[in-house]
Structure formats: structure tokens, C-alpha cells
PDB file of N, H, CA, C and O in Angstrom:
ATOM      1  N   UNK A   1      35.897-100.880  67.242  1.00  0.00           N
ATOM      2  CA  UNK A   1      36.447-102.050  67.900  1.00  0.00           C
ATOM      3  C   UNK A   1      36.965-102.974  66.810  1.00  0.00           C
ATOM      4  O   UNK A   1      36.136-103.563  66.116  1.00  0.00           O
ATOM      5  N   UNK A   2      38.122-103.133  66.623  1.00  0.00           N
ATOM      6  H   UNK A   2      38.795-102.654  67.187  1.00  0.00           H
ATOM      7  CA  UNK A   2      38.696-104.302  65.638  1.00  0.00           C
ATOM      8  C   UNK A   2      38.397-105.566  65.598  1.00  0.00           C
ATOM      9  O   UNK A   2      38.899-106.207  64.674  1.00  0.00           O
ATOM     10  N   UNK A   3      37.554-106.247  66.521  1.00  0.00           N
ATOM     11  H   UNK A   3      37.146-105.727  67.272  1.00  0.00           H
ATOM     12  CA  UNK A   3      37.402-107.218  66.845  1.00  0.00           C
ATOM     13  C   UNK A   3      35.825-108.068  66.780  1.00  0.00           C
ATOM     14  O   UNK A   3      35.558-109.261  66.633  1.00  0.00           O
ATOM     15  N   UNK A   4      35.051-106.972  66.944  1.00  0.00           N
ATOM     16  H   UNK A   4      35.268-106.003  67.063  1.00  0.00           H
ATOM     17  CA  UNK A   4      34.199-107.193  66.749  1.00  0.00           C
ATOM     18  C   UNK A   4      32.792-105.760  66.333  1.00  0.00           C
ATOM     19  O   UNK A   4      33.278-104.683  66.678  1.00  0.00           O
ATOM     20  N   UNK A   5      31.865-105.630  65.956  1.00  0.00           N
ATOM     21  H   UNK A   5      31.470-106.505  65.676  1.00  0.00           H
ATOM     22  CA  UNK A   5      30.885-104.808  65.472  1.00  0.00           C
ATOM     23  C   UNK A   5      30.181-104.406  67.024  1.00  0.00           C
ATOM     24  O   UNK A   5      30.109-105.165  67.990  1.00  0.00           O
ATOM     25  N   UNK A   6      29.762-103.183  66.955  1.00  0.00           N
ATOM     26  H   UNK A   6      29.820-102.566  66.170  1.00  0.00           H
ATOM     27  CA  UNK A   6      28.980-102.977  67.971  1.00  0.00           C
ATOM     28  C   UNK A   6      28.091-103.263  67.844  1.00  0.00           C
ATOM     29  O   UNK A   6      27.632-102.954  68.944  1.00  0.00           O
ATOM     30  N   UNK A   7      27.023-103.825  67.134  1.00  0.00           N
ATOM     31  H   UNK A   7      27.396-104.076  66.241  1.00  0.00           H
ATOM     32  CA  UNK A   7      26.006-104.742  67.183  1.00  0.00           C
ATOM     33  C   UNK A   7      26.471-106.224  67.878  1.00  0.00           C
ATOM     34  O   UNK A   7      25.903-106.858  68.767  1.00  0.00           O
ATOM     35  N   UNK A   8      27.318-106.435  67.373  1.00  0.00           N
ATOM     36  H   UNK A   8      27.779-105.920  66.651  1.00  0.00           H
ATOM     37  CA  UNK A   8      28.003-108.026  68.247  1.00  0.00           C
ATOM     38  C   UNK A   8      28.041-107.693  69.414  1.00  0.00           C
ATOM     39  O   UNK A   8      27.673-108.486  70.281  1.00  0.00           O
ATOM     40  N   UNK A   9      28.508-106.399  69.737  1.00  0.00           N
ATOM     41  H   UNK A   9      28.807-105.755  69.033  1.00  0.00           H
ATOM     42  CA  UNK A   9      29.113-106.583  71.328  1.00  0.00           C
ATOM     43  C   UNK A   9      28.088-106.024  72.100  1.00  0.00           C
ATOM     44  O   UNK A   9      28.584-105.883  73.218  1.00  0.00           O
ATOM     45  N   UNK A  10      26.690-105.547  72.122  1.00  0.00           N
ATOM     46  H   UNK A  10      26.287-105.662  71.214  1.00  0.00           H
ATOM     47  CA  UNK A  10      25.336-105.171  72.122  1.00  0.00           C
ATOM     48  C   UNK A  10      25.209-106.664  72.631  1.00  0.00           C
ATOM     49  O   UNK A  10      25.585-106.888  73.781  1.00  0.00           O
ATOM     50  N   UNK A  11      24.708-107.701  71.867  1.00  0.00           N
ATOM     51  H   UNK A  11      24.402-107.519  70.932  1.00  0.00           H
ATOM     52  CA  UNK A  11      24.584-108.740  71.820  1.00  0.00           C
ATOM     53  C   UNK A  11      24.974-109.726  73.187  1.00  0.00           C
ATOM     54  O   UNK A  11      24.322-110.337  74.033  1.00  0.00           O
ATOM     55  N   UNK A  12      26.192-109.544  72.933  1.00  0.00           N
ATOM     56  H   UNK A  12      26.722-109.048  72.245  1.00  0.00           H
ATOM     57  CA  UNK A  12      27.355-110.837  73.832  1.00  0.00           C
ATOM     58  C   UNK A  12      26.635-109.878  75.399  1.00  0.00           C
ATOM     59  O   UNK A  12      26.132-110.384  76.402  1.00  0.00           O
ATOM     60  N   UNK A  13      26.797-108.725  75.153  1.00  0.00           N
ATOM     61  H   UNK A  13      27.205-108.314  74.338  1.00  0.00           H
ATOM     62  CA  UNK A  13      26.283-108.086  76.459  1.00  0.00           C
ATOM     63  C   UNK A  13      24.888-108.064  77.370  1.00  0.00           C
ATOM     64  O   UNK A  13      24.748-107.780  78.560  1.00  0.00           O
ATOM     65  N   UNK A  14      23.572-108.609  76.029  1.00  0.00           N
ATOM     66  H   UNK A  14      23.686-108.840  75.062  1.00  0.00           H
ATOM     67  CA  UNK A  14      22.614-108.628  76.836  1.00  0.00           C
ATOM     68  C   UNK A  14      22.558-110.246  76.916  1.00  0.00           C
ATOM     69  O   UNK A  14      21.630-110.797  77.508  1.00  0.00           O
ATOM     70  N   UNK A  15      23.488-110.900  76.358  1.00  0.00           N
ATOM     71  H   UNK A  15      24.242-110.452  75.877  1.00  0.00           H
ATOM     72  CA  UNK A  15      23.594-112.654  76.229  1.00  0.00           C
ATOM     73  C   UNK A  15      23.819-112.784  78.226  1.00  0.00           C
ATOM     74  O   UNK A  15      23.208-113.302  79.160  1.00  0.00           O
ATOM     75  N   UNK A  16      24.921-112.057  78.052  1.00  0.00           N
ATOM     76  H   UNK A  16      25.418-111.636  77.293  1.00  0.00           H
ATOM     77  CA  UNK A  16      25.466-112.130  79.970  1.00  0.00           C
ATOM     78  C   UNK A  16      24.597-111.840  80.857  1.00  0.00           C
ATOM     79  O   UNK A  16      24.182-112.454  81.839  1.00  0.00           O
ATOM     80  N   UNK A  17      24.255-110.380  80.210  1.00  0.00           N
ATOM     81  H   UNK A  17      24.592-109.881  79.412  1.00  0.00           H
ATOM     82  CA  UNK A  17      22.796-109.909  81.774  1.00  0.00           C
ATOM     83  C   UNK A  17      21.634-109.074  80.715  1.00  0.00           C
ATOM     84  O   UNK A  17      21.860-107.986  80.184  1.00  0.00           O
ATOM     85  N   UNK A  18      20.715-109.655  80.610  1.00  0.00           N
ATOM     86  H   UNK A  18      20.532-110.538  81.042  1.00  0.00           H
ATOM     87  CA  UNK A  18      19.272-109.241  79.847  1.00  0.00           C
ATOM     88  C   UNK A  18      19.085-107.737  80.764  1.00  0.00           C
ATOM     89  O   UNK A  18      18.794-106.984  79.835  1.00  0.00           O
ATOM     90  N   UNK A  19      19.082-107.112  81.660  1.00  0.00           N
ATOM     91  H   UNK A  19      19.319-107.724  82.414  1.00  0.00           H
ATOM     92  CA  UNK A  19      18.840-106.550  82.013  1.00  0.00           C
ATOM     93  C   UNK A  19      20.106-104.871  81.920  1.00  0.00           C
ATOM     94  O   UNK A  19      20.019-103.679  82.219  1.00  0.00           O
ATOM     95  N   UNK A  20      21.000-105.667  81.411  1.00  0.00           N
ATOM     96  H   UNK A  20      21.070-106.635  81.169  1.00  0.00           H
ATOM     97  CA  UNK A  20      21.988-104.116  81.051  1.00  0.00           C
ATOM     98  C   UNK A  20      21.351-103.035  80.342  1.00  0.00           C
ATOM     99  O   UNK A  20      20.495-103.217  79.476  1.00  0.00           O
ATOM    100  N   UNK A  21      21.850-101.706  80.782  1.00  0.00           N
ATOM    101  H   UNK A  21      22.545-101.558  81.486  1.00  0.00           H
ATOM    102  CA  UNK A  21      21.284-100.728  80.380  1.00  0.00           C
ATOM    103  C   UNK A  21      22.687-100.032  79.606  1.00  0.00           C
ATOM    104  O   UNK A  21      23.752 -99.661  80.100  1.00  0.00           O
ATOM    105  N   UNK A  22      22.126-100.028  77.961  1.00  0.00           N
ATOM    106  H   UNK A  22      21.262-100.330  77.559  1.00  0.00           H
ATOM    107  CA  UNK A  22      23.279 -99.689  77.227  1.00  0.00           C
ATOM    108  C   UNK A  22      23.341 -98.027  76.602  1.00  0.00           C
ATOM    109  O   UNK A  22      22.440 -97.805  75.793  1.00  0.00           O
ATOM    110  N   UNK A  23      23.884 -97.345  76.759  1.00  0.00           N
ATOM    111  H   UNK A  23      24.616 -97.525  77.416  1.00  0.00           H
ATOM    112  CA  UNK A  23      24.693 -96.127  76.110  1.00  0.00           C
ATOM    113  C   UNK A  23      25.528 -96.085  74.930  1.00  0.00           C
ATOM    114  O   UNK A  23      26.706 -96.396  75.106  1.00  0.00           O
ATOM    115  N   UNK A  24      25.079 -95.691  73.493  1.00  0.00           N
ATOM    116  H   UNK A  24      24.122 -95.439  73.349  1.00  0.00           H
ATOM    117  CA  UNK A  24      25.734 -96.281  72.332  1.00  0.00           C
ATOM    118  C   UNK A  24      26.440 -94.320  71.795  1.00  0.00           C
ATOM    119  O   UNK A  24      26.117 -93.166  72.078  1.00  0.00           O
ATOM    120  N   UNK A  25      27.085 -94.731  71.265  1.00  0.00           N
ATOM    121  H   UNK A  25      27.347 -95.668  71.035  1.00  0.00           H
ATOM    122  CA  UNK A  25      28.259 -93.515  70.956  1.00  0.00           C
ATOM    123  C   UNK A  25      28.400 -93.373  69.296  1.00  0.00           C
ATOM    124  O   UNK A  25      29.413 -93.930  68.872  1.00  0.00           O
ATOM    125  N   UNK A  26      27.751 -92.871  68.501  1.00  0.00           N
ATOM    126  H   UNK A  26      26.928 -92.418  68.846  1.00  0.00           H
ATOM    127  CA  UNK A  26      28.191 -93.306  67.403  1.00  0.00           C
ATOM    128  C   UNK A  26      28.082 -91.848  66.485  1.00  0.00           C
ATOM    129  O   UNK A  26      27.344 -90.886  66.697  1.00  0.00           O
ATOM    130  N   UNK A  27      29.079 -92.046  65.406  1.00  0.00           N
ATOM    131  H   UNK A  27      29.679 -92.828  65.235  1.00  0.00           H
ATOM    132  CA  UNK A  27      28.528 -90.767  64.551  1.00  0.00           C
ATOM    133  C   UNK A  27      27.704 -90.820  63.160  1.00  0.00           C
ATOM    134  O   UNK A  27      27.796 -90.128  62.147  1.00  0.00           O
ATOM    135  N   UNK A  28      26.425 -92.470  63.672  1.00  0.00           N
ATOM    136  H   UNK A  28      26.350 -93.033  64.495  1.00  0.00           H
ATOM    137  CA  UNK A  28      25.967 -92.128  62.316  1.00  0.00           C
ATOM    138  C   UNK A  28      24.355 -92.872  63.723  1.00  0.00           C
ATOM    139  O   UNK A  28      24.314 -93.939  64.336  1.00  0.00           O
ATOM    140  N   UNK A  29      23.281 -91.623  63.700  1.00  0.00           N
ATOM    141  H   UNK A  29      23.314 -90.756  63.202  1.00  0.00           H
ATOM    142  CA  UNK A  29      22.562 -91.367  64.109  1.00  0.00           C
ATOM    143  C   UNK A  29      21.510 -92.303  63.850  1.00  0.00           C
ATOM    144  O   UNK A  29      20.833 -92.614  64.830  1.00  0.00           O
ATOM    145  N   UNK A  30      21.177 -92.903  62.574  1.00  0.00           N
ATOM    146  H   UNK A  30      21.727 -92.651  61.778  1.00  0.00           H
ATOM    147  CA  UNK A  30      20.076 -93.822  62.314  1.00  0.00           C
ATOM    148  C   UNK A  30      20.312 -95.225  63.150  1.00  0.00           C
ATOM    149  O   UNK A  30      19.426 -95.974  63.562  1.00  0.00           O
ATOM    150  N   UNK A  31      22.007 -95.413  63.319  1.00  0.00           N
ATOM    151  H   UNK A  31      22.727 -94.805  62.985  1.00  0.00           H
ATOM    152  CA  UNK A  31      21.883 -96.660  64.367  1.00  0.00           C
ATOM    153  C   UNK A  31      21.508 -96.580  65.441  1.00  0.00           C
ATOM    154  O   UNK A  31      21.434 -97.665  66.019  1.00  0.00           O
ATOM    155  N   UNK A  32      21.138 -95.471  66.163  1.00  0.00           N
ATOM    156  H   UNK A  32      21.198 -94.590  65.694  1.00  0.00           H
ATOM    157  CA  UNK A  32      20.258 -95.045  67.538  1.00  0.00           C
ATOM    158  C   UNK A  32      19.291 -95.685  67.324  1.00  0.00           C
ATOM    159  O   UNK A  32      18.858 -96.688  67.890  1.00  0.00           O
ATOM    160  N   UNK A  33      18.809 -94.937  66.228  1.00  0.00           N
ATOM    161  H   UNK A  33      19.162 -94.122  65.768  1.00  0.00           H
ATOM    162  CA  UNK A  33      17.077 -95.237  65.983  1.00  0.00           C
ATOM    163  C   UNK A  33      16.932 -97.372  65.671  1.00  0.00           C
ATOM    164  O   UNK A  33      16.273 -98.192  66.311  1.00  0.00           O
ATOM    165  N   UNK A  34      17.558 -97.511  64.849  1.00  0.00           N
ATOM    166  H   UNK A  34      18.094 -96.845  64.329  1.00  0.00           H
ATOM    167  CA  UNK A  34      17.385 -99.240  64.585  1.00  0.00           C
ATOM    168  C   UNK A  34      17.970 -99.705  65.877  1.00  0.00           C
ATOM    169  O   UNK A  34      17.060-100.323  66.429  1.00  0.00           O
ATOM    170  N   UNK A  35      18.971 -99.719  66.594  1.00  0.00           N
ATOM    171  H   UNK A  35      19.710 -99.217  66.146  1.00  0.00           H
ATOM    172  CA  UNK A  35      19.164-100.042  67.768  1.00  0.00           C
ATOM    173  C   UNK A  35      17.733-100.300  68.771  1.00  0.00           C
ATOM    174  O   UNK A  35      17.145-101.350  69.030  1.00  0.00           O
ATOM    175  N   UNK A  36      17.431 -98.756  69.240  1.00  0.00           N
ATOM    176  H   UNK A  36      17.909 -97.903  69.029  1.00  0.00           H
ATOM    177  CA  UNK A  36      16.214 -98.074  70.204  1.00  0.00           C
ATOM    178  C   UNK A  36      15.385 -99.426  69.984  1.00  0.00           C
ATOM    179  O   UNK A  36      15.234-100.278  70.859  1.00  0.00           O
ATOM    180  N   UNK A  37      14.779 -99.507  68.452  1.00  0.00           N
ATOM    181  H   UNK A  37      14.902 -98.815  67.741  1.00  0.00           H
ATOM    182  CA  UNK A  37      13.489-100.412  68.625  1.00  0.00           C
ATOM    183  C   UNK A  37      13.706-102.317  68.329  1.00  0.00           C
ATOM    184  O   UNK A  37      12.994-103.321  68.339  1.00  0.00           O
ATOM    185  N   UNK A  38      15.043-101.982  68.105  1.00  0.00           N
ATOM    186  H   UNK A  38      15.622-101.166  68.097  1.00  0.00           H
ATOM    187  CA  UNK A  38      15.246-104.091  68.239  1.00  0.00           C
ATOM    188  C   UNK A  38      15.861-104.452  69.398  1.00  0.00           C
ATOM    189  O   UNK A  38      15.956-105.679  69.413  1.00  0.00           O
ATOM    190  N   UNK A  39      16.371-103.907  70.478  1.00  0.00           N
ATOM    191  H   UNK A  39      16.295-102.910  70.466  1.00  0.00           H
ATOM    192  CA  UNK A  39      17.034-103.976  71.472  1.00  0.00           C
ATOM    193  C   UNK A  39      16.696-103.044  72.363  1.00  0.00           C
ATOM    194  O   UNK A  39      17.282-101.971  72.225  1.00  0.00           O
ATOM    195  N   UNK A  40      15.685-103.155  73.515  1.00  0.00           N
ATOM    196  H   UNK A  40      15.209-104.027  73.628  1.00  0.00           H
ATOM    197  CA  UNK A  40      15.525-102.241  74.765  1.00  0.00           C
ATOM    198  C   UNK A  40      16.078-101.953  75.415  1.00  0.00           C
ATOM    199  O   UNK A  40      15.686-101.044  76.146  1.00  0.00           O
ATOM    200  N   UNK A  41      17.655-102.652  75.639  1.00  0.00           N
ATOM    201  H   UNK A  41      17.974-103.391  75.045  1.00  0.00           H
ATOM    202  CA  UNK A  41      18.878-102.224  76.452  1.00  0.00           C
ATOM    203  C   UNK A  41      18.895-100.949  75.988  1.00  0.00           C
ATOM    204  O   UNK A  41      18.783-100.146  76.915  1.00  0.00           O
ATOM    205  N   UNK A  42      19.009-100.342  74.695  1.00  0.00           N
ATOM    206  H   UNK A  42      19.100-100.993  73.942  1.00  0.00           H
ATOM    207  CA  UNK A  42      19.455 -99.309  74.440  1.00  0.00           C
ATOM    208  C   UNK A  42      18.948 -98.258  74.925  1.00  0.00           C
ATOM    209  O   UNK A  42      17.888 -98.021  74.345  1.00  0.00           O
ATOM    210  N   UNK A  43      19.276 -97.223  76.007  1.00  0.00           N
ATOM    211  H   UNK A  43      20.136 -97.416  76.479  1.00  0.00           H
ATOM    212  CA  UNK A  43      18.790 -96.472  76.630  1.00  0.00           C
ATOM    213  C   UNK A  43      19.049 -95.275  76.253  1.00  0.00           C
ATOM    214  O   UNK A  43      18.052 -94.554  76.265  1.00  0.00           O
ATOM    215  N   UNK A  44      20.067 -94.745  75.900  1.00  0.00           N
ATOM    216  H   UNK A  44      20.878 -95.331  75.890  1.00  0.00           H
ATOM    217  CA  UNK A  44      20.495 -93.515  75.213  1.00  0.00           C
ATOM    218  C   UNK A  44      21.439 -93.574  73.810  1.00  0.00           C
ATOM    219  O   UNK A  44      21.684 -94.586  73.154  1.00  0.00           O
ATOM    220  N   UNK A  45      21.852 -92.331  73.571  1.00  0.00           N
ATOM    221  H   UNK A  45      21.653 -91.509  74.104  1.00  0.00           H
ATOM    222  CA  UNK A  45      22.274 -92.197  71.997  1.00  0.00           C
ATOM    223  C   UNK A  45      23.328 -90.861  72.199  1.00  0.00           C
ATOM    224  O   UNK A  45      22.897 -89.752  72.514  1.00  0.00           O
ATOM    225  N   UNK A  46      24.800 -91.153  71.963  1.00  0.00           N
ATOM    226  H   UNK A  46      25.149 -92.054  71.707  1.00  0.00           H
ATOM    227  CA  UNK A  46      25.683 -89.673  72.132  1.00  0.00           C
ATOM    228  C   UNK A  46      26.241 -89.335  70.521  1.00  0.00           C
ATOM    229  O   UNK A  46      27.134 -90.037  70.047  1.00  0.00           O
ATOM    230  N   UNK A  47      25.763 -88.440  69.894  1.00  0.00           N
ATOM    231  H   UNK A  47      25.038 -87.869  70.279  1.00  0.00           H
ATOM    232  CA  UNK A  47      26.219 -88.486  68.461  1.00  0.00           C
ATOM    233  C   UNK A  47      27.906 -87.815  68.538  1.00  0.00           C
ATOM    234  O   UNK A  47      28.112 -86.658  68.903  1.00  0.00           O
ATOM    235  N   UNK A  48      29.119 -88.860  68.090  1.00  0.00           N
ATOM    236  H   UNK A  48      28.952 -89.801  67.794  1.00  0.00           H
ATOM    237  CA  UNK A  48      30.228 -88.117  68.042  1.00  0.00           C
ATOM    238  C   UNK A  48      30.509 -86.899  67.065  1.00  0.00           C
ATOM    239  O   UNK A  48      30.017 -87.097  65.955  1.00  0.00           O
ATOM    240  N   UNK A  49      31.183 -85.676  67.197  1.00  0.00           N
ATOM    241  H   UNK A  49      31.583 -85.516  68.099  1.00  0.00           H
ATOM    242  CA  UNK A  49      32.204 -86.197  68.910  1.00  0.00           C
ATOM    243  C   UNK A  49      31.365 -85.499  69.850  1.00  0.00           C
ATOM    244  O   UNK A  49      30.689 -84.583  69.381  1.00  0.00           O
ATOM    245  N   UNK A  50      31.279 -85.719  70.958  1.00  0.00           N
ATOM    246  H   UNK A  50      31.828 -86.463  71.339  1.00  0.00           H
ATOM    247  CA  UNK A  50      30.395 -84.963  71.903  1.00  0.00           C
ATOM    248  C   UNK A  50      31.452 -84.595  73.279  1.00  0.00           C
ATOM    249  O   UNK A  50      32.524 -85.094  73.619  1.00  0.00           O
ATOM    250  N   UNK A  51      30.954 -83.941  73.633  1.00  0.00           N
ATOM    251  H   UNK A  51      30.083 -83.536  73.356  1.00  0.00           H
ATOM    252  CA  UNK A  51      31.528 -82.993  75.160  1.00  0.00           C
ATOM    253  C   UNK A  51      31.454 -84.135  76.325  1.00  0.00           C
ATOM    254  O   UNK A  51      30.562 -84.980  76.410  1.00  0.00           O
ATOM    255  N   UNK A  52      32.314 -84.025  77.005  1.00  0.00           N
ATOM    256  H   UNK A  52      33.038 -83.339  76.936  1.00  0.00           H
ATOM    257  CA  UNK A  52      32.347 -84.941  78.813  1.00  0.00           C
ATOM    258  C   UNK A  52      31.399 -84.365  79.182  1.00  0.00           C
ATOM    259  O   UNK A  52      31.219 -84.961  80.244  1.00  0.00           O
ATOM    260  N   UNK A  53      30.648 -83.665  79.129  1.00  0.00           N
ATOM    261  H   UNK A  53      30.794 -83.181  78.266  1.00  0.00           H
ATOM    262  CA  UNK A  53      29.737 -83.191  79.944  1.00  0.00           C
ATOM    263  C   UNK A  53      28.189 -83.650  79.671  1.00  0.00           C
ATOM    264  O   UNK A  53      27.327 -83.814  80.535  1.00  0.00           O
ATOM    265  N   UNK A  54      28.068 -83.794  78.447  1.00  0.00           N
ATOM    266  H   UNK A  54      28.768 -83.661  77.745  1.00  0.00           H
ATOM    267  CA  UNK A  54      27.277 -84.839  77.390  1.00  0.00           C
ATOM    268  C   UNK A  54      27.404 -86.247  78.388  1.00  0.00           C
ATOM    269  O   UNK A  54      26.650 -86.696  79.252  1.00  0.00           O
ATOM    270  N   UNK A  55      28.887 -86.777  77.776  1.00  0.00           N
ATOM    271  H   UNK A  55      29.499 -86.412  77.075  1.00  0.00           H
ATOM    272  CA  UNK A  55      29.047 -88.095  78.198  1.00  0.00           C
ATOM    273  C   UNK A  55      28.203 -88.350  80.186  1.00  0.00           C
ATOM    274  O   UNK A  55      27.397 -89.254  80.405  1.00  0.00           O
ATOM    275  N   UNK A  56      28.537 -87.623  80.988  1.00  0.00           N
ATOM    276  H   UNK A  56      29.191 -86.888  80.810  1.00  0.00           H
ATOM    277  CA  UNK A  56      28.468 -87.677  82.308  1.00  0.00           C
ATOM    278  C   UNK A  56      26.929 -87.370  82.225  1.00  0.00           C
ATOM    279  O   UNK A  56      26.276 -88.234  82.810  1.00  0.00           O
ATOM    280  N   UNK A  57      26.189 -86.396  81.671  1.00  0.00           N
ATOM    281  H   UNK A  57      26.719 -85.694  81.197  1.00  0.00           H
ATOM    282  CA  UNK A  57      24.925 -86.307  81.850  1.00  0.00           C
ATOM    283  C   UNK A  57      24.189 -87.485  81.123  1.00  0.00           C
ATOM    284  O   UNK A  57      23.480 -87.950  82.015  1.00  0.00           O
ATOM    285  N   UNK A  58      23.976 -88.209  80.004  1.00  0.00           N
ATOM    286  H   UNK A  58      24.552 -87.831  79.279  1.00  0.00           H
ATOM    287  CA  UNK A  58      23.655 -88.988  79.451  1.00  0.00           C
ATOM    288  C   UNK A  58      24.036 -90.529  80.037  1.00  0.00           C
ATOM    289  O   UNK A  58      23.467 -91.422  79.408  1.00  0.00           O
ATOM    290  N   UNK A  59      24.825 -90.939  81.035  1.00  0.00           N
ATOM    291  H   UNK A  59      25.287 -90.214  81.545  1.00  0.00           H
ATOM    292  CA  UNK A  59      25.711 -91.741  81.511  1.00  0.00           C
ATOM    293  C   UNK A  59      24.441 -91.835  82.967  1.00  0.00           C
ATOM    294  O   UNK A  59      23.649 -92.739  83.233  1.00  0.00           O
ATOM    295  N   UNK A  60      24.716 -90.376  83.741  1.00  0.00           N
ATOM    296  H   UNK A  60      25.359 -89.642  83.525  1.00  0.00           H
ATOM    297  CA  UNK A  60      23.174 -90.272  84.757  1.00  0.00           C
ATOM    298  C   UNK A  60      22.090 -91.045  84.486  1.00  0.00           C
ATOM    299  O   UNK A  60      21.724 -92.085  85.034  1.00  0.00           O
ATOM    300  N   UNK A  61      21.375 -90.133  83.141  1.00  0.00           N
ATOM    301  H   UNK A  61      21.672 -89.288  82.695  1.00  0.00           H
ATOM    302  CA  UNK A  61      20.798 -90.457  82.781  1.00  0.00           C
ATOM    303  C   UNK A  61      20.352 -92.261  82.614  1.00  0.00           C
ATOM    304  O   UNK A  61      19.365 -92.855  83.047  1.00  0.00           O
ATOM    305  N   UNK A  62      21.162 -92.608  82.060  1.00  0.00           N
ATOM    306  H   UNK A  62      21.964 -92.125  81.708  1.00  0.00           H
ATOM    307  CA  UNK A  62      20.816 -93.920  81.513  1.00  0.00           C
ATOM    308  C   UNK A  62      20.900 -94.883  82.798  1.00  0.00           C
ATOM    309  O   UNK A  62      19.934 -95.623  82.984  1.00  0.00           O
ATOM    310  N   UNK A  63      21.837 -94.926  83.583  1.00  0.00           N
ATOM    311  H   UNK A  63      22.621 -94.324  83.432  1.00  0.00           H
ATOM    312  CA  UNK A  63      21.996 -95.430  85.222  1.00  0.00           C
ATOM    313  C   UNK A  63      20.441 -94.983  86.161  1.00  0.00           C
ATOM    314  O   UNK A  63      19.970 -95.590  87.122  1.00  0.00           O
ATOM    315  N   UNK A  64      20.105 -94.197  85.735  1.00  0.00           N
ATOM    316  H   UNK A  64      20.487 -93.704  84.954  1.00  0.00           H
ATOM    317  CA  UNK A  64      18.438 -94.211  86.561  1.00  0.00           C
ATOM    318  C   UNK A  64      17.350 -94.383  85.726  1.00  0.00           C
ATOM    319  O   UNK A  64      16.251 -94.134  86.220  1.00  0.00           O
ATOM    320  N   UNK A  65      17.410 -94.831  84.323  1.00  0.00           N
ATOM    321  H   UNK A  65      18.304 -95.033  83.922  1.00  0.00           H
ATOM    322  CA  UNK A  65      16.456 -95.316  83.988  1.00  0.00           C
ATOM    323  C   UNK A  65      15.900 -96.731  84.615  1.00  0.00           C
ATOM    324  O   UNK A  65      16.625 -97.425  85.329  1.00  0.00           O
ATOM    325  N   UNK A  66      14.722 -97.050  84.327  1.00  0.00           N
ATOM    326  H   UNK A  66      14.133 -96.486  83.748  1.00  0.00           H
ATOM    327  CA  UNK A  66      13.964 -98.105  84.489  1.00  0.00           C
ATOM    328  C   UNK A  66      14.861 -99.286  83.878  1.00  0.00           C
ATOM    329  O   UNK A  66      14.438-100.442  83.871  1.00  0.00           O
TER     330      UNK A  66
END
């Protein structure tokens, strides 16, 4: 995002609704992990590039979590 860091936009997002359930996309895996435990929005982790089929199951997934 040119505009801003996905940590920022993590942020601005649980600023709006504390209760969003977030899906992060990234191809460097340790930000799952530091994400996961400073921010509980974070519900899942898709390491790029990954398959639509990934995306749609992990997407489930995270929409019926708690």
C-alpha cells in the first residue's frame, strides 16, 4: 500500500470497530507471528503467493471464528 504500512492500516481498522476480524497476506511470515500476539484481530496468516483456494478457505475460516 503506498500510503500507508500494514501495521497502520491494522490499526485505523481496529480504531473503527475493536471487534474486526483481520486476514493478513504477507510474504515475510514472522509478521504473522508479531502481529498474532500484539493484536487479536489477527485471525489468520496467507504466506504469498498463495492459491484462491487458500484465499476462500482461510477467508471461511476467519469469518467463523470467535
Amino acid at each position: 500500500m503506498p500510503e500507508m504500512s500494514g501495521r497502520d492500516c491494522l490499526m485505523k481498522l481496529v480504531k473503527i470497530d475493536p471487534s474486526v476480524k483481520v486476514l493478513i497476506a504477507s510474504g515475510y511470515a514472522p509478521e504473522y507471528e508479531l502481529h498474532k500476539e500484539i493484536h487479536p484481530p489477527v485471525k489468520g496468516f496467507l504466506h504469498k503467493p498463495f492459491a484462491i483456494e487458500e484465499l476462500l478457505n482461510q477467508s471461511r475460516s476467519v469469518l467463523d471464528s470467535d
